[in-house]
N, C-alpha and C positions, 0 to 999 in steps of 0.2 A: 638459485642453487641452494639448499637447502644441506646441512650435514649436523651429524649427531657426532657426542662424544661417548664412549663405555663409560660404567666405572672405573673398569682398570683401569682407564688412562689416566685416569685423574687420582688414584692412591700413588700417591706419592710422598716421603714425608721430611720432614724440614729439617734440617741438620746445622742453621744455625741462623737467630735472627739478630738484626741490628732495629733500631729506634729511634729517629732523629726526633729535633722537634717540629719534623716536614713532613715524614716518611717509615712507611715499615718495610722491611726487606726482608725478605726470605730466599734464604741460600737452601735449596730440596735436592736428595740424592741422585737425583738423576742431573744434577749437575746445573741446572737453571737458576736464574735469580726471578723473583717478582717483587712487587713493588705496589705500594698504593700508598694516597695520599692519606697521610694521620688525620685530617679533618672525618676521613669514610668511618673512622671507629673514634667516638665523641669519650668515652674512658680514658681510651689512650693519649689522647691528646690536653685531658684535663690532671692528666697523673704526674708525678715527677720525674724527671730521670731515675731515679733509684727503682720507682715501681715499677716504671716501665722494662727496667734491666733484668730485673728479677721476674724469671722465666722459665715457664715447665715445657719442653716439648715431647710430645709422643703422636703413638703412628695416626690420628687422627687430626694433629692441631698441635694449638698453640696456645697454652694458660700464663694466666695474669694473675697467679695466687691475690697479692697488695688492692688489684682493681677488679676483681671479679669477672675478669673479661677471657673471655676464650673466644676465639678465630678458626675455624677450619682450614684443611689446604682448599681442598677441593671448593669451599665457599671463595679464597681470595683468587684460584685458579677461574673460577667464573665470573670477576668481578663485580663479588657482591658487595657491597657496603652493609653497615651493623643495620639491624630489623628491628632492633629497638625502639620501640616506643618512645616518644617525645615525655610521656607521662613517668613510665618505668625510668628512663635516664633520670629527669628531676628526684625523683626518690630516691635512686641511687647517688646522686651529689648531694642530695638531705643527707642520708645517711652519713655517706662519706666524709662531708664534712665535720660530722659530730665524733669522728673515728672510730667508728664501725664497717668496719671494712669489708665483711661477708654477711650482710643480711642475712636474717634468717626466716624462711616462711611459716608461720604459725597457722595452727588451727582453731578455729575456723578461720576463715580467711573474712577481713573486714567487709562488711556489705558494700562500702566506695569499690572494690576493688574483685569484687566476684567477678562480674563480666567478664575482665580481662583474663581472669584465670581460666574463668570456664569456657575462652574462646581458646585457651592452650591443651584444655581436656584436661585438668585441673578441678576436681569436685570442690565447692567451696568448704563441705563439710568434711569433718576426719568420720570417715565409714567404718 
């Protein structure tokens, strides 16, 4: 037996998140809790309590200003885990550790690092 979900069912949006050092929870208007394990978003899990606290939400998600991470509902509603790259993550804990907090993408983009971009649809040149 096979069943599909709409969009609409899945716009829903979060009205208030908690952060363990386990767990992310989201409380969503329609009155549900979800839950997944901190190891699924490897950010959050290397960030501190304060980063992780400091939190933007709007009707699509969930932002990390401190760690650069944003979460969908609709992605934790489907039990995605982060799509992150093993590669991109390392560079982002480079960064991160030197305290640079929001990379920032320059032009042109390093020849190591074209492919990746141009598999996101990312030209490596400024056109």
């Amino acid at each position: 037996m096979s069943s599909s979900v709409s969009n609409d069912e899945l716009e829903v949006q979060a009205t208030r998140v908690v952060v363990t050092d386990q767990h992310l929870a989201v409380d969503l208007a329609d009155g549900r809790t979800i839950s997944a394990p901190l190891e699924w978003f490897p950010r959050l899990l290397a960030g501190s309590p304060s980063e992780r606290n400091r939190i933007e939400i709007d009707a699509y998600g969930i932002h990390w200003p401190d760690l650069d991470e944003d979460i969908s509902i609709k992605g934790l509603l489907l039990g995605h885990k982060s799509g992150e790259s093993q590669r991109s993550l390392e560079r982002w804990r480079e960064s991160w550790a030197r305290g640079e907090r929001v990379p920032v993408l320059t032009l042109p983009i390093p020849p190591d690092l074209a492919n990746e971009f141009e598999a996101l649809g990312v030209p490596a040149e400024d056109d």
